[in-house]
C-alpha positions as CSV (number, residue, x, y, z in Angstrom):
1,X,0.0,0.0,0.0
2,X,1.1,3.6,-0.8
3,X,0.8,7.1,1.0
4,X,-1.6,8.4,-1.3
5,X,-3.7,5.4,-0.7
6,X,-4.0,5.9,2.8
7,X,-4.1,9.3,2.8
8,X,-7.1,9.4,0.0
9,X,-8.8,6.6,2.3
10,X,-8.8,8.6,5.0
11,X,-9.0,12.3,3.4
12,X,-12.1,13.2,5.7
13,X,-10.9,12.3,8.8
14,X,-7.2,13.8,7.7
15,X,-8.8,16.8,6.9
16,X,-11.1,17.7,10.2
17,X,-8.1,16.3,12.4
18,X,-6.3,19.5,10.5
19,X,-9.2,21.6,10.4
20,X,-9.4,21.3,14.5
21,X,-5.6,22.2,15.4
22,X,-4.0,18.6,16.0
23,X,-1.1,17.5,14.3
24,X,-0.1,14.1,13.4
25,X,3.0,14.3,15.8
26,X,0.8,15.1,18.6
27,X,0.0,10.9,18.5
28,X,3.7,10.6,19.9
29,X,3.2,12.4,23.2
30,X,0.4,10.4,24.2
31,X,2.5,8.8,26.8
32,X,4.3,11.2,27.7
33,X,1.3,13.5,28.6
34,X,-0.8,10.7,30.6
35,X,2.8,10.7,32.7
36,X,2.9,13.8,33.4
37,X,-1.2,13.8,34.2
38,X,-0.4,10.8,36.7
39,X,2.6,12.3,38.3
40,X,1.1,15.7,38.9
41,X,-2.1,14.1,40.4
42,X,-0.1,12.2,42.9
43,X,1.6,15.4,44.4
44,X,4.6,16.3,42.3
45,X,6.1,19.5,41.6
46,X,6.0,20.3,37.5
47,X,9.3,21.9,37.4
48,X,10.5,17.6,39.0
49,X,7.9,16.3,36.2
50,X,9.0,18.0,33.3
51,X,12.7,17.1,34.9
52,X,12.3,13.3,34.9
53,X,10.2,13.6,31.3
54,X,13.0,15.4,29.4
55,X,15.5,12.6,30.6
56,X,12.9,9.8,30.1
57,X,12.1,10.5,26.4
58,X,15.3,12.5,25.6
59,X,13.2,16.0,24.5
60,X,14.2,19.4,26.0
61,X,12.6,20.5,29.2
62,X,10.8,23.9,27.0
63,X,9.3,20.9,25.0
64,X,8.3,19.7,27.6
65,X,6.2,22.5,29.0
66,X,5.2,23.1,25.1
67,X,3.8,20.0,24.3
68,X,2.0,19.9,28.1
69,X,0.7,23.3,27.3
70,X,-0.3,22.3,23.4
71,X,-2.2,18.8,24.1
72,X,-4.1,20.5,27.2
73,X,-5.7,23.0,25.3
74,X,-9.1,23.2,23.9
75,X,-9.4,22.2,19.8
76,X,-10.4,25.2,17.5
């Protein structure tokens, strides 16, 4: 199977996904995100989350606090 198969499959669902603000990258912070949701419900400080996350998954700590930011915001 090609790109443009896949991507003319699912042209709709591609297109509202865009249309709403999410980006196709967002899919590999999901992880990341529901750890940082877990740890902060248990007590910890952000500034020791977004430590222990940067290390964990080898992205820069501003990352961090952008992606955090970016995947708990409302869509368009």
């Amino acid at each position: 199977m090609k790109i443009i198969d896949i991507v003319s499959f699912n042209r709709e669902l591609l297109g509202r996904i865009r249309d709403t603000g999410i980006r196709l990258d967002d899919c590999m912070y999901i992880d990341m995100y529901n750890e940082f949701q877990l740890m902060h419900a248990e007590g910890e400080k952000i500034t020791y989350i977004v430590a222990v996350l940067a290390e964990k998954y080898s992205i820069s700590e501003r990352k961090i606090y952008y992606l955090i930011k970016r995947l708990n915001s409302d869509c368009k």
